[in-house]
C-alpha positions in Angstrom: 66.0 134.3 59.1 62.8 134.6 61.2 60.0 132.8 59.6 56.2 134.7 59.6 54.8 133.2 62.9 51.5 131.7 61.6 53.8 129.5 59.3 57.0 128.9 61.2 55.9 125.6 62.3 55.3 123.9 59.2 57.8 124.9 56.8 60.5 122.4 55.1 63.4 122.8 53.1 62.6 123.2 49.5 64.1 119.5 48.0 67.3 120.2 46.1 67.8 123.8 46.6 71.3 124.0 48.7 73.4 127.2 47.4 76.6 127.5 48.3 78.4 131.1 48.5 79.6 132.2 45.1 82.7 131.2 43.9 85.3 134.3 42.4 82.8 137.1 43.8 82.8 139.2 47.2 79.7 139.7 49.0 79.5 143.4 49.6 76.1 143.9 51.6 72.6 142.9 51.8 70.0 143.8 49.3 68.2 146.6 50.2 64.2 145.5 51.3 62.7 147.8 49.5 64.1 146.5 46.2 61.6 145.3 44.0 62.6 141.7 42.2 60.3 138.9 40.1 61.1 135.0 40.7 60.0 131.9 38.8 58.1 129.5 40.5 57.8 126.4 38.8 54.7 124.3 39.8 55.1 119.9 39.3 53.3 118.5 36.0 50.0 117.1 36.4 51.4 113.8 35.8 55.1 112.6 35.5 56.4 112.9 31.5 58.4 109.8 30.1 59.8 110.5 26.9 60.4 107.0 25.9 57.2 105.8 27.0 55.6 107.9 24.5 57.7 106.1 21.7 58.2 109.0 19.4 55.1 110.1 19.1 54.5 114.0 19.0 52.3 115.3 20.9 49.9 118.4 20.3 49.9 121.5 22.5 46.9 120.6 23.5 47.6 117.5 24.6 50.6 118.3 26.1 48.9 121.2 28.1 45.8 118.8 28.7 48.4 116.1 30.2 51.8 117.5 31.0 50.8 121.5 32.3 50.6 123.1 35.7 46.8 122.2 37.3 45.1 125.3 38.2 44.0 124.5 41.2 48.2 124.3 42.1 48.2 127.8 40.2 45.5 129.0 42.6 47.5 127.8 46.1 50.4 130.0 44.7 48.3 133.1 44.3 47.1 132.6 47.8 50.5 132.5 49.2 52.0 134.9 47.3 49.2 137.2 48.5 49.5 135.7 52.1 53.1 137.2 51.8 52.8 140.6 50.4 53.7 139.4 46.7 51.8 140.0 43.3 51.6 137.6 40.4 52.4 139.0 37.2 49.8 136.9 34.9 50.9 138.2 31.8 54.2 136.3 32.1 52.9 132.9 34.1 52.1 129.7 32.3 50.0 126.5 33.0 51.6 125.1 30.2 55.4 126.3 31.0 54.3 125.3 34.5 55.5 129.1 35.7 54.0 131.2 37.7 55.9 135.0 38.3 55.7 136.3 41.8 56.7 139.9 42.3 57.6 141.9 45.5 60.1 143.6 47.3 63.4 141.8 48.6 61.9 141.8 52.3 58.8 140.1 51.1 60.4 137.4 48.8 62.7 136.5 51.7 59.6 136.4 54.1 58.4 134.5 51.7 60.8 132.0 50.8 63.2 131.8 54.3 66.4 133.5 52.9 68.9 136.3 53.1 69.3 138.0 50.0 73.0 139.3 49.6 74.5 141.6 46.7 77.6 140.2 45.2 80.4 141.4 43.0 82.8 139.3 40.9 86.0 139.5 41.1 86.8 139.2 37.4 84.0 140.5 35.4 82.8 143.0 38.0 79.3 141.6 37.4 76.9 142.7 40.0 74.2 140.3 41.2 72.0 139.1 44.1 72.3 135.3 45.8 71.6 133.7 49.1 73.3 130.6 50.4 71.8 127.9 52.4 68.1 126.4 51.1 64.9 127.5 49.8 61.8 126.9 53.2 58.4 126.9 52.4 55.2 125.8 53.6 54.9 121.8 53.7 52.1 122.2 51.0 53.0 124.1 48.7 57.1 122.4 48.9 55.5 119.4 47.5 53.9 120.9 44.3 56.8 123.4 43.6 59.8 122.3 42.0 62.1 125.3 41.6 61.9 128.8 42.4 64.7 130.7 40.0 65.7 134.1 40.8 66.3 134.8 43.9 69.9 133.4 43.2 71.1 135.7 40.0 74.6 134.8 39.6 75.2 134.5 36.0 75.4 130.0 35.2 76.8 130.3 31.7 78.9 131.3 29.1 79.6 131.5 25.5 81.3 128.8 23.8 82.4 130.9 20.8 86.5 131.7 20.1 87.9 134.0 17.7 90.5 133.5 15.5 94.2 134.4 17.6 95.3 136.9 15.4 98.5 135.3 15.5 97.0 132.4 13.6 95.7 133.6 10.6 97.9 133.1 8.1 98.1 129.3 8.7 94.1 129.2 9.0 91.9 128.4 6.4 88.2 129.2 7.1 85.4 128.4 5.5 81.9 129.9 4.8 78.8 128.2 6.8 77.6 127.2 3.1 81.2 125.3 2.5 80.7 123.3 5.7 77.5 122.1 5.1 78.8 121.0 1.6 81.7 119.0 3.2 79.4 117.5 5.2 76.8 116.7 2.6 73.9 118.1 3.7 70.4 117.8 1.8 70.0 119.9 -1.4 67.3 121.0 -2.9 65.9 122.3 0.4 66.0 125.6 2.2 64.0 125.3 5.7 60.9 127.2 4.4 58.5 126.4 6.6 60.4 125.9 9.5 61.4 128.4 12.3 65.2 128.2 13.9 64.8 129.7 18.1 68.0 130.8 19.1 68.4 131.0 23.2 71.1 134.3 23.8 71.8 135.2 27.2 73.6 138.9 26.5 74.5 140.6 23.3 72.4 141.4 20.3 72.5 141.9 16.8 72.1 145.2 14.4 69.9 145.3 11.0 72.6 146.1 8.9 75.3 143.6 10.2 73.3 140.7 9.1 72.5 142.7 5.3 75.7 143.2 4.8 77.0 139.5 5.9 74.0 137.7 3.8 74.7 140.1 0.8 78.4 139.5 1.0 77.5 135.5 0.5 74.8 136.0 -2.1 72.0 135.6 0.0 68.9 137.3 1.2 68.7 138.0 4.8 66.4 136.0 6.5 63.4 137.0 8.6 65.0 137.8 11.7 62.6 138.3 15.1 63.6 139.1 18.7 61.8 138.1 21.3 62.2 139.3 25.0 62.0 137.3 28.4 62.5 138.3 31.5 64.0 142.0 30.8 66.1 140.6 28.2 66.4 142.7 25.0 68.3 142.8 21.4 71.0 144.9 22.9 73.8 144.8 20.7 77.6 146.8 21.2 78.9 144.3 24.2 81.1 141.3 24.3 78.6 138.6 23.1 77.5 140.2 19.7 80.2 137.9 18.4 77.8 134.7 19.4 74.8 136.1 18.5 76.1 136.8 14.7 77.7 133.6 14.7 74.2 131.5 15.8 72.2 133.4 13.2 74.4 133.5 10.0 75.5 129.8 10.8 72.0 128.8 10.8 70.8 131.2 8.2 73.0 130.9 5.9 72.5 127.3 5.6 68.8 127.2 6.2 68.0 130.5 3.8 64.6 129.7 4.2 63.4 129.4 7.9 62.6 131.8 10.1 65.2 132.8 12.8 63.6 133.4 16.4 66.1 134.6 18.7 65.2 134.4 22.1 67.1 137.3 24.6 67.1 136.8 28.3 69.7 137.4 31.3 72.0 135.1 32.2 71.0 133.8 35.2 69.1 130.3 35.9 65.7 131.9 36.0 66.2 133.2 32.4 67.8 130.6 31.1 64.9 128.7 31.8 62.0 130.9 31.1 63.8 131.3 27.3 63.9 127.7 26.6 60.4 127.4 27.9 58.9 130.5 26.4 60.8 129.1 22.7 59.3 125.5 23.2 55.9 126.7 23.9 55.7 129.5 21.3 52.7 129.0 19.5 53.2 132.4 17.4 56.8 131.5 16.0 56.7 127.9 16.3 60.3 127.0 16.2 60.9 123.1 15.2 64.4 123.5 16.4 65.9 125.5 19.1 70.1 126.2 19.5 71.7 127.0 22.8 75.5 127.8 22.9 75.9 128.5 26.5 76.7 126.7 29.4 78.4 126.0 32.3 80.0 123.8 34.3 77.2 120.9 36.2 78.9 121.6 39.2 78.1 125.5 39.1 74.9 124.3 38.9 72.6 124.4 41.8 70.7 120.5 41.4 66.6 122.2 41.3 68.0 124.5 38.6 69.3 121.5 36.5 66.0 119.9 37.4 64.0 122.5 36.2 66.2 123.5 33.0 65.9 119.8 31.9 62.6 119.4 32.6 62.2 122.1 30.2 64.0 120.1 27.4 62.3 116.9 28.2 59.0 119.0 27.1 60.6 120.1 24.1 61.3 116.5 23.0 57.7 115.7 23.8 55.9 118.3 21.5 58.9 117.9 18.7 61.0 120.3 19.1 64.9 119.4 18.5 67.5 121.5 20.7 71.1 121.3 19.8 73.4 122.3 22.6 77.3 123.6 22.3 79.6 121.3 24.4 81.9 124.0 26.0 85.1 125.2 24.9 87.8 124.0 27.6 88.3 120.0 26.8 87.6 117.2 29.4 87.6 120.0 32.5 85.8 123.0 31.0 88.0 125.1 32.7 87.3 123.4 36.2 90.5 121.8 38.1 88.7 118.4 37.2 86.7 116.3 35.0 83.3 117.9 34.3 80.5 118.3 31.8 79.1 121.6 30.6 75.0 121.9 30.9 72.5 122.2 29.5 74.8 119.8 27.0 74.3 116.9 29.7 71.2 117.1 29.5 69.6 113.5 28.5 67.2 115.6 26.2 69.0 117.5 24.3 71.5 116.5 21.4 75.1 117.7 22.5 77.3 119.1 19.9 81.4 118.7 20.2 84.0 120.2 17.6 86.1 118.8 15.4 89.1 120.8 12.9 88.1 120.0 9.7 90.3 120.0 6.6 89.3 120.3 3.2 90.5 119.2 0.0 88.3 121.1 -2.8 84.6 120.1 -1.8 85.5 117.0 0.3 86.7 116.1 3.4 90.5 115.6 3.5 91.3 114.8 7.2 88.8 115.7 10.8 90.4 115.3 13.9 89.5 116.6 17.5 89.2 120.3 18.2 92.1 121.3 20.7 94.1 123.7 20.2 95.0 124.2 24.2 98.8 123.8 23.7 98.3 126.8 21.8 96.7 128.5 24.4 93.7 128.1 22.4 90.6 126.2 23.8 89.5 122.2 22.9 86.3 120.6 22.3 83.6 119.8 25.9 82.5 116.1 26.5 83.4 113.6 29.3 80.9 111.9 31.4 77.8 113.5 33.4 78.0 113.5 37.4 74.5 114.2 37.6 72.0 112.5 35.2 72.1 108.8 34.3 73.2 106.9 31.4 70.2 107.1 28.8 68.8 103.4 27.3 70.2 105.1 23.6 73.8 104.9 25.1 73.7 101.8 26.8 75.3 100.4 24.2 78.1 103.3 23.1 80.8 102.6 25.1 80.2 105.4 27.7 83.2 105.3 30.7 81.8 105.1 34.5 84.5 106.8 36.4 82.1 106.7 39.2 81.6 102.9 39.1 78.4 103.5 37.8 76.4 104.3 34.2 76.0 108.2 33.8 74.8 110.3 30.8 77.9 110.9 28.0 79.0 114.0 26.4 78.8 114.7 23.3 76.1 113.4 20.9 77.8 114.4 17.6 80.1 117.1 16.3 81.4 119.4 13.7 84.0 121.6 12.7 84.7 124.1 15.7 88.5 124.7 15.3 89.3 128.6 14.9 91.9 127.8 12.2 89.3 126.2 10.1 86.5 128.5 11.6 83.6 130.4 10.2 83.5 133.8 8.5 81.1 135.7 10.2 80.4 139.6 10.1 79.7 141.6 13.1 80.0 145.0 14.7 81.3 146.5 11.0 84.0 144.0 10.5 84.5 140.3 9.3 85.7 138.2 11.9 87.4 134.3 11.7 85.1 132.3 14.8 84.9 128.8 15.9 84.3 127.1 19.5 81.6 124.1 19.9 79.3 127.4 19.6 79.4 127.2 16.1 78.4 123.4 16.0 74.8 124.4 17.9 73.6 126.3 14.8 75.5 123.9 12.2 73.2 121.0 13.2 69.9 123.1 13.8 70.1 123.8 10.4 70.6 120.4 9.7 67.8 119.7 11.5 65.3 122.3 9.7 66.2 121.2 6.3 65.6 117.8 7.0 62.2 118.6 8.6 61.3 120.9 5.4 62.7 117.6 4.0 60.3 115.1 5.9 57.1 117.5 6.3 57.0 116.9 9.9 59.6 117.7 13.0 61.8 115.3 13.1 61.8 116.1 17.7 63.8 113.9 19.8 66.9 112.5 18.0 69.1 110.9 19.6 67.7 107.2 20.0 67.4 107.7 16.3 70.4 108.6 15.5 72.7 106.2 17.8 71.2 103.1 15.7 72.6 105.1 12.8 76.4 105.3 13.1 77.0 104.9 9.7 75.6 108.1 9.1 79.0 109.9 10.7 82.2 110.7 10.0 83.5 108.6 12.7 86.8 110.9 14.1 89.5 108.7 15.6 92.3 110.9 15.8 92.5 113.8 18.9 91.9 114.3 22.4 90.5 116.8 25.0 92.9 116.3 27.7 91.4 113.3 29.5 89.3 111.5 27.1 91.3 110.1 23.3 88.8 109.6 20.6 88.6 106.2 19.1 86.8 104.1 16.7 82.8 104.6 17.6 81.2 106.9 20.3 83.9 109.0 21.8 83.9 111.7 24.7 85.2 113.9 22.4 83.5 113.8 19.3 79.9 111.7 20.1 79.2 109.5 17.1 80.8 111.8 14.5 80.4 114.8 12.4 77.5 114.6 10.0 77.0 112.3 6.7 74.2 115.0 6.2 72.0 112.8 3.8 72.6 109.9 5.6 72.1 111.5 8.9 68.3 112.9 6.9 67.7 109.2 6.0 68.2 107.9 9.4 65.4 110.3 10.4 62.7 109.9 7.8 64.0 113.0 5.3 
């Protein structure tokens, strides 16, 4: 790639930004120049955040903005290089306080721009179209030390749902419960509804229709909640494809247990650029103000490229700091989530996020008669995510849990808790004009942001970053011993399977100020 002339001699590779060709796709041609495309830059804080170091506290937008934003004067050596290399900022969508700033141009100018050959890619399975370049990201030495990512011109899609229906061939053995029933196993608060309190649901494909979600919250007695759709980056309520099934499931999980909140759901593609711009657009969403987010998507860490991880967890470390909760699904292919090896789905290893397993939960009347690990892959089913991280440390809140080091050294473990995810003792969910027996760790995401809601209606505040909380709480799980995921056996305490447990869901709003 020849580099513009008056800047050849001082550019540097982007830190962290290595691609590698795209696994189970072709490469069928370059992009064409005259393309037009958008990409994400995303600009350093002002100064470094330390969740722990602020000690729980909460802080205000303002502060955060004041403290933890984009600087301006960073915003305004962006503008100048974008216009130094043919490319327009869309203001509307850039943010100090997301720390994103959208540059728009043709192909030929972004890879001017950026030092990189954009190819078109097929994949071999899906037939999904999309863009990528291999190699690394070379800017200017100035501005490479105040950018930290720049998502988009890679598009492959990084994720998938973690949602399973019912085999067919299962049914008659299954017994399935409504969202309601679950949270009554589980003991969750009464007397509270979430009122007050907004759900944001991150969807990367799929959509919902009107009259789906009537006639599922009529069919359980309740009135549909106040549903809102909010586009980013081109992403829209689209429903009639394969992932309608995930977005009914995250919305009647969460709203039919949380009546009362507000459901925010949050549609962008499913690449790393709008993966992140959702959870940052959701966390900084001063209009619907969600106090919890839920994410069931994900994909394996090493699909991952490391300044996307970077820059997707950055994004949930600021969610923790202004109180926002995010509950993650844990993937849905045991110990190697469908890798030849031991692996961890993201954003679930994320150190600021609370990751969500699956149990199969069996009930006797309203209580609990036996909850063991989710898998079901004997089957040819699919078995609860969790193992060890290969990327991000072993948090201070797990020191103590019993977390493996296959590497010889302390790294991040997966999950953080659990909850029924079994299709034979799924949810009934309603979409695309029929009623449908789901499960997959998907269903676990929502399960626990309602949790989370009701217990903030409960406590009159947001309850924010959980986990150190809730690991000096183990009492307040059902602590699963039974069960495996392939590599990892769960046991008496924190497990690789199953986290701490599913939920004692008073106890769990105790442990947390309810």
């Amino acid at each position: 790639m020849t580099l513009p002339a008056d800047e050849n001699s001082s550019r540097v590779t982007l830190p962290k930004t290595l691609h590698e060709a795209p696994l189970a796709a072709h490469m069928v041609g370059r992009m064409s120049p005259e393309k037009m495309m958008s990409v994400s830059v995303i600009v350093r804080r002002r100064k470094p955040l330390d969740l722990p170091s602020l000690g729980g506290r909460i802080l205000s937008h303002e502060e955060f903005n004041r403290d933890y934003g984009a600087d301006p004067e960073e915003f305004a050596e962006i503008r100048a290089f974008a216009e130094r290399n043919g490319l327009s900022v869309d203001e509307a969508a850039s943010s100090l306080p997301r720390r994103t700033i959208v540059l728009r141009g043709t192909v030929e100018a972004m890879e001017k721009a950026f030092g990189v050959q954009l190819e078109e890619y097929e994949g071999h399975e899906r037939k999904e179209h999309f863009h990528a370049y291999r190699g690394t990201i070379h800017l200017p030495s100035a501005h490479a030390e105040i950018i930290q990512a720049v998502l988009g011109l890679d598009a492959r899609p990084v994720a998938r749902s973690h949602m399973r229906i019912l085999d067919p061939r299962q049914a008659a053995a299954a017994r399935s419960f409504t969202p309601m029933q679950v949270a009554k196993l589980y003991s969750y608060p009464t007397g509270v509804d979430g009122s007050g309190q907004c759900i944001g649901i991150i969807e990367l494909g799929g959509g919902y229709s009107a009259s789906d979600l009537q006639t599922y919250f009529g069919s359980v007695g309740l009135a549909t909640p106040t549903v809102t759709s909010v586009s980013v980056d081109g992403g829209t309520n689209a429903p009639g494809g394969q992932a309608d099934g995930e977005v009914a499931l995250d919305i009647e999980v969460a709203g039919a247990i949380a009546p009362g909140a507000k459901i925010a759901v949050y549609f962008t593609p499913n690449t790393d650029q709008g993966f992140t711009d959702a959870i940052t657009t959701a966390v900084h969403d001063t209009t619907n103000k969600p106090s919890v987010i839920s994410i069931s998507w994900g994909g394996p860490e090493s699909s991952w490229s490391q300044s996307s991880l970077t820059a997707l967890d950055d994004a949930c470390q600021s969610a923790g700091a202004l109180g926002v909760t995010i509950t993650v699904a844990s993937g849905d292919n045991g110990s190697t989530d469908g890798t030849g090896s031991d692996t961890v789905d993201f954003p679930a290893s994320s150190p600021h996020v609370l990751a969500c397993g699956g149990t199969q939960l069996t009930a006797s009347g309203s209580s609990i008669a036996a909850e063991v690990v989710w898998n079901d892959q004997a089957s040819g089913g699919g078995a609860t995510g969790g193992g060890v991280s290969g990327v991000f440390a072993l948090p201070s809140w797990q020191a103590n849990a019993g977390v493996p080091a296959p590497s010889g050294s302390g790294r991040r473990g997966v999950p953080d808790v659990a909850g029924d995810a079994a299709p034979s003792t799924g949810y009934n969910i309603y979409f695309q004009g029929q009623q449908q027996v789901v499960g997959g760790t998907s269903a676990v995401a929502p399960l626990w942001a309602a949790l989370i809601a009701l217990i903030n209606q409960q406590k009159g505040s947001p309850v924010g970053f959980t986990n150190p909380t809730l690991y000096q709480n183990p009492n307040a799980f059902h602590d699963i011993t039974q069960g495996n995921n392939g590599s990892f056996s769960a046991g008496s305490g924190w497990d690789a399977c199953t986290g701490l447990g599913s939920p004692k869901g008073s106890s769990v709003s105790t442990a947390l100020g309810g």
